[in-house]
Every structure is written in structure tokens, then in C-alpha cells.
C-alpha positions, -999 to 999 in steps of 0.1 A, spaced: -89 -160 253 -77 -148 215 -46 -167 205 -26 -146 181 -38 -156 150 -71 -144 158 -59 -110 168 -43 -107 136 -74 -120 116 -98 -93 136 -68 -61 134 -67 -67 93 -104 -66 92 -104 -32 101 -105 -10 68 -83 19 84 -54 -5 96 -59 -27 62 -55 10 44 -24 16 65 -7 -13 59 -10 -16 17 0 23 23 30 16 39 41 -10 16 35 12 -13 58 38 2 85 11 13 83 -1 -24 92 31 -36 116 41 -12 136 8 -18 135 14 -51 147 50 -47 175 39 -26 187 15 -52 193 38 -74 212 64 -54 231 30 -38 241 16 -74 252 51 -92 240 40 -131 227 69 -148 198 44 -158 174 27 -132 180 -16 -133 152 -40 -139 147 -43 -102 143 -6 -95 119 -4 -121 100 -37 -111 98 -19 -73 85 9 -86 57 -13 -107 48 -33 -77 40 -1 -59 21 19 -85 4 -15 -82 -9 -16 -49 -19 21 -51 -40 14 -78 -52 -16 -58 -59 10 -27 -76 38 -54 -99 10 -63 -108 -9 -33 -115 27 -14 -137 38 -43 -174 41 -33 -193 27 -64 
């Protein structure tokens, strides 16, 4: 019987849920980001908006290149 670990290890080897996942961080990167700047009212976006918004452009350049066929 699969203990949970393994389960884990066999659903993130799938490509489509790996793809989904990195996806959905992306966008909750973003969206965090977005929400901190409507939250904090500045007229300027802070560091840490701006190092969300990195860290997702990040992993979607990370998904553009790992889903490339070469």
C-alpha cells in the first residue's frame, strides 16, 4: 500500500498536474502582489510588491521553458 509520500512523489511526476501547480503559484504571486497594492494605498508599488511580481514572471519563464519542445 502507498504511504503518502509516495502518492505525492508519483502525482508531481505527472507533467499536466506539475504544469498546474507552477501555474497556480504564478497567478497567486501576482494576485498577492496586486492585492498589496490596492491594500496599502501608495501611489508607488513597495519592494515587496515588486519582488512578488519578479518571483512570478519567474516561474512563468521557468514554465515557457521547461514546456518548450527543443
Amino acid at each position: 500500500m502507498d504511504d503518502i509520500g509516495d502518492r505525492v512523489f508519483y502525482w508531481l511526476t505527472d507533467e499536466t498536474n506539475l504544469t498546474m501547480l507552477l501555474f497556480g503559484l504564478a497567478t497567486l504571486l501576482g494576485l498577492s502582489s496586486l492585492v498589496l497594492f490596492f491594500v496599502s494605498g501608495e501611489q508607488s508599488a513597495s519592494r515587496l510588491e515588486f519582488s512578488l511580481l519578479v518571483a512570478a514572471m519567474g516561474v512563468l519563464f521557468y514554465l515557457s521553458l521547461r514546456n518548450s519542445g527543443f
